[in-house]
C-alpha positions as CSV (number, residue, x, y, z in Angstrom):
1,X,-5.4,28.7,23.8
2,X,-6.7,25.0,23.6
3,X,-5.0,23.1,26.3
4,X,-6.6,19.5,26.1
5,X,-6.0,17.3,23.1
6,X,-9.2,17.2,21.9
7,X,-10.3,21.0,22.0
8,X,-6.7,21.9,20.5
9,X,-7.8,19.7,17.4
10,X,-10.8,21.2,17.4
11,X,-9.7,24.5,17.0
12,X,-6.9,23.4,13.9
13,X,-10.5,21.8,12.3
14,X,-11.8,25.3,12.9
15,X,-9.1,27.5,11.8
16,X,-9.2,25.5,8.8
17,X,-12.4,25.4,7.7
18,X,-12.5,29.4,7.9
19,X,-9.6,28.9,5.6
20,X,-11.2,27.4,3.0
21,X,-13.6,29.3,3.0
22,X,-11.9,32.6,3.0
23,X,-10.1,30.8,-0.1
24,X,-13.3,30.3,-2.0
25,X,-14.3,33.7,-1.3
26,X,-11.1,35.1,-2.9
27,X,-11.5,32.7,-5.7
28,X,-15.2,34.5,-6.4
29,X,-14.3,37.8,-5.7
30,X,-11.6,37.3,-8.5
31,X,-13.6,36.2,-11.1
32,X,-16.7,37.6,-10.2
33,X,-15.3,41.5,-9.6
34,X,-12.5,44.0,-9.7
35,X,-12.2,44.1,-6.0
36,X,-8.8,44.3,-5.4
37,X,-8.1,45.8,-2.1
38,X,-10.4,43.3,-1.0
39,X,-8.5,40.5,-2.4
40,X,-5.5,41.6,-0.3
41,X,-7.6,42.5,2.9
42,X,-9.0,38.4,2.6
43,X,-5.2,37.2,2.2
44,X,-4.3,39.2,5.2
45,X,-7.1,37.6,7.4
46,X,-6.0,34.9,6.0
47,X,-2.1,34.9,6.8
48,X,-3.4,36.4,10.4
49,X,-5.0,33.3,11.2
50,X,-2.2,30.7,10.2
51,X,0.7,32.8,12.0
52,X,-1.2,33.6,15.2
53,X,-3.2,30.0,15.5
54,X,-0.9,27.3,13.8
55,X,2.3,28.7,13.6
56,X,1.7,30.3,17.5
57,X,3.6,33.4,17.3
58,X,2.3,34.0,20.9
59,X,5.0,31.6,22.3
60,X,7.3,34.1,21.8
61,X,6.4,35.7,25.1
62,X,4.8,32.8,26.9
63,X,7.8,31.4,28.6
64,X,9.9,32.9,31.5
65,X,12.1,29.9,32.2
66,X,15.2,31.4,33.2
67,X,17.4,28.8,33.8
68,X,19.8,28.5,30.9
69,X,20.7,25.3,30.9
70,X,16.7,23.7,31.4
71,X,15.0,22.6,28.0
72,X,12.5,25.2,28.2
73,X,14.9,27.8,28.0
74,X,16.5,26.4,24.6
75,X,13.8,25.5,23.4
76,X,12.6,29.1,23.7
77,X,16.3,30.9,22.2
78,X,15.7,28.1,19.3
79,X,12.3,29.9,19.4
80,X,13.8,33.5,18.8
81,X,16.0,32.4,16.6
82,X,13.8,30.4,14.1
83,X,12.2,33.5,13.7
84,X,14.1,36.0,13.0
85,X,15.4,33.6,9.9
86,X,11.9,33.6,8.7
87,X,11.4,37.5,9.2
88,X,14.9,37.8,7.2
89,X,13.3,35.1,4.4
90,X,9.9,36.5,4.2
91,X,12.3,40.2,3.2
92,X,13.2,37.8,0.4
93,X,9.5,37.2,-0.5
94,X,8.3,40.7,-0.5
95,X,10.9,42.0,-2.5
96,X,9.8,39.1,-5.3
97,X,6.2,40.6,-4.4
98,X,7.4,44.1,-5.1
99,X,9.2,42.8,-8.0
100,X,5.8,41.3,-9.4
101,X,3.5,44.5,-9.0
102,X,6.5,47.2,-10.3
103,X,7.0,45.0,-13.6
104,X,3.5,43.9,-14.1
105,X,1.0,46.5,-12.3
106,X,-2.3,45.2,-12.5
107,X,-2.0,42.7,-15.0
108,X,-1.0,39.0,-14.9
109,X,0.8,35.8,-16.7
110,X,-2.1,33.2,-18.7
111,X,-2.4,30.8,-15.9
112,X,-4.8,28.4,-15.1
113,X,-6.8,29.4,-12.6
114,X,-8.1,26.5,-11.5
115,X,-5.1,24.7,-11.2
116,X,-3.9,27.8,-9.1
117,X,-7.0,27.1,-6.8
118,X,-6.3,23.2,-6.2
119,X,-2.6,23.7,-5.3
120,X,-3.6,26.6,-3.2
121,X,-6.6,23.7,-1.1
122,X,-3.4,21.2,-1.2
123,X,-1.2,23.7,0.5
124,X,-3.9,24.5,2.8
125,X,-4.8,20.9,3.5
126,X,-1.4,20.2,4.1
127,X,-1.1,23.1,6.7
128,X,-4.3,21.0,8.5
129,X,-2.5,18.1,8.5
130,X,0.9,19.6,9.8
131,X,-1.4,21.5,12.6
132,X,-2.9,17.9,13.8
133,X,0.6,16.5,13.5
134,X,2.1,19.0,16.3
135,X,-1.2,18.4,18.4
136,X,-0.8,14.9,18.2
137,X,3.1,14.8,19.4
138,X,2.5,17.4,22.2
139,X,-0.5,15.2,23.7
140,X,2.1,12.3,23.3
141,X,0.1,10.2,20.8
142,X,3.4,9.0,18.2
143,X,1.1,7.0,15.8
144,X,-1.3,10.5,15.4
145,X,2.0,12.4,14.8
146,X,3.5,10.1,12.3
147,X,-0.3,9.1,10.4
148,X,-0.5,13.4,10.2
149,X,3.3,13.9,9.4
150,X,3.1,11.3,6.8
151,X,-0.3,13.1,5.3
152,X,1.8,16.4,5.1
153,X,4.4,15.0,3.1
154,X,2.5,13.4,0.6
155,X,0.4,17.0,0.3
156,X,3.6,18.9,-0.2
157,X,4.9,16.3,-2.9
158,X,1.4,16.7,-4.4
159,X,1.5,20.4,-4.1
160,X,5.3,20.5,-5.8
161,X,4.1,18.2,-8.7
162,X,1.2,20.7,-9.4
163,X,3.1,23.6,-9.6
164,X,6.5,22.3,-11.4
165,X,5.1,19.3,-13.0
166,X,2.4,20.8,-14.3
167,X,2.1,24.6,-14.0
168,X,5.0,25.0,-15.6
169,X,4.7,23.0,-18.9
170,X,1.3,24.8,-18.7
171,X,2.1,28.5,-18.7
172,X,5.2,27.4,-21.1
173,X,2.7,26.1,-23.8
174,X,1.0,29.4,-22.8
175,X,4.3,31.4,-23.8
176,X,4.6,32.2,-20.1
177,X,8.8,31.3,-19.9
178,X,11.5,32.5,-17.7
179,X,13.4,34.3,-20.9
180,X,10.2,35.2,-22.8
181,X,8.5,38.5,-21.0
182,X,8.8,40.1,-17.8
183,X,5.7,37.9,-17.0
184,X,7.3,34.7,-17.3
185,X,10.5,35.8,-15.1
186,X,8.7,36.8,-12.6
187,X,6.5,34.2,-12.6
188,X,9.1,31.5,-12.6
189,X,11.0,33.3,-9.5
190,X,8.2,33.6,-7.5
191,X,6.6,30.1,-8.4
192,X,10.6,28.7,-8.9
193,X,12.0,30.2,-5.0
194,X,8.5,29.1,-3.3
195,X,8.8,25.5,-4.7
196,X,12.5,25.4,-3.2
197,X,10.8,26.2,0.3
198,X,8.6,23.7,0.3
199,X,11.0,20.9,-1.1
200,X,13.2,22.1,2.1
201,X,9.8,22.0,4.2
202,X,9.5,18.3,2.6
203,X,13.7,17.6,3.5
204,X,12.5,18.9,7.5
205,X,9.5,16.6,7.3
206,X,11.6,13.8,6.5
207,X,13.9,14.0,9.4
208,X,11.1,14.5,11.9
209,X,9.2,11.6,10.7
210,X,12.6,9.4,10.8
211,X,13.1,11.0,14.1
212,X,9.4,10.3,15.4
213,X,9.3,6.8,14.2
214,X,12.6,6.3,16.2
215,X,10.8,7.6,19.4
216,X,13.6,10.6,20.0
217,X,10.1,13.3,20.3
218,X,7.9,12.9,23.1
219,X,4.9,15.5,24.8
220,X,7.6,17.3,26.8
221,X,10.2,17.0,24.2
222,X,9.7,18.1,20.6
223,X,11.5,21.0,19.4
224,X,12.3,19.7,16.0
225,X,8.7,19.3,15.6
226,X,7.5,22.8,16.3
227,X,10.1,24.2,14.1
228,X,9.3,21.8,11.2
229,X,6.1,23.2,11.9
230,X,6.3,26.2,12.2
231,X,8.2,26.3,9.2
232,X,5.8,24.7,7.2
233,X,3.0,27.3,7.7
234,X,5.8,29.6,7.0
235,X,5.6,28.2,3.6
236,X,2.3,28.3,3.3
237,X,1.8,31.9,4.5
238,X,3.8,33.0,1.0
239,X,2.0,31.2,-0.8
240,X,-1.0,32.8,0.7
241,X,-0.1,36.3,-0.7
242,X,1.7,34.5,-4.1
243,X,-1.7,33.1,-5.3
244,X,-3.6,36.1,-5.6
245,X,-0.9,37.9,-6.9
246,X,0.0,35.7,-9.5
247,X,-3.4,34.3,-10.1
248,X,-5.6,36.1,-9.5
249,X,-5.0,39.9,-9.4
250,X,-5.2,42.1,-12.7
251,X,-6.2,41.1,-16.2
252,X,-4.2,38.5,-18.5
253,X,-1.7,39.8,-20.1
254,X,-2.6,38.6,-24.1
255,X,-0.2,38.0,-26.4
């Protein structure tokens, strides 16, 4: 992995870009062909790539510090433990995923499909921006982290507007609604339980901005903002899987 500050930057702009494109690709496959299993195989790359590279599931077996009382050594149970709530969430998600394909099959609400493509590049943004905020505090550069953190945050408002201030009166005037059709339950669970995540992700970046503007992180001690980070790519790894499945798999349901 990138050690230096410069190369581990580097590697976030990287990461990203094949993100985006991988994005775009799913976006043309959808409306170009019936390729489904190669809709899901691009969201796996996909989610394979944020987990392994910004949300650096590797350091769950990278540290051996065995002294229980040392920082390290918390830091790494915290590490555990942080995950296993998100493997317990994510059982959360995929049952709402199972709940889409058994009541829907391969058809899907009226949504704008645009729309679903810019609050999917806002989501993603904000995952760039969270990536160079975790560089920037564990190189020790403050003003980087709280310039990046402060980017996030404004994404994820952006990204909650899109999808509850406007997707919703959207599919609504569509006759997508929670009480309507099968369609719009599921739709507003999915959409409705997402959008709760990322308002929690946006409560989490809150505290570590107050936090990091207060000077309590620094480039040997920053748990709060790997998990806040890790947590956000969490969030964004759902909506990885949601898009296509609410977007862009199946033919519209009419009527």
């Amino acid at each position: 992995m990138a050690h230096n500050k410069q190369s581990a930057l580097q590697q976030g702009l990287i990461i990203f870009i094949f993100l985006a494109v991988l994005t775009a690709l799913e976006f043309f496959i959808a409306i170009a062909m019936d390729a489904i299993a190669l809709l899901i195989l691009v969201a796996l790359v996909k989610a394979g790539l944020v987990v392994y590279y910004y949300m650096h599931i590797y350091r769950l077996s990278s540290d051996d510090e065995e002294n229980p009382e040392s920082y390290r050594y918390k830091t790494g149970t915290n590490r555990l433990g942080l995950w296993l709530f998100l493997l317990s969430d994510a059982f959360v998600f995929g049952g709402l995923a199972v709940a889409r394909f058994n009541l829907l099959g391969l058809t899907r609400p009226h949504l704008s499909q645009e729309l679903g493509l810019l609050v999917t590049a806002v989501l993603l943004i904000s995952s760039f921006f969270m990536n160079r905020a975790e560089v920037s505090m564990e190189h020790g550069d403050r003003k980087g982290f709280l310039v990046s953190t402060g980017i996030t945050l404004a994404l994820g408002l952006a990204f909650l507007a899109g999808v509850v201030g406007v997707e919703w009166p959207g599919a609504i005037r569509e006759g997508v609604t929670p009480a309507g059709s099968a369609a719009g339950a599921i739709f507003f669970m999915m959409t409705g339980m997402h959008a709760f995540h990322v308002l929690t992700g946006v409560i989490f970046l809150l505290v570590i901005l107050r936090n990091g503007a207060r000077g309590l992180y620094s480039a040997e001690k920053h748990w709060g903002v790997e998990a806040a980070t890790v947590y956000w790519h969490f969030v964004d790894v759902v909506w990885i899987f949601f898009y296509p499945a609410l977007y862009l798999i199946g033919a519209v349901i009419v009527g």
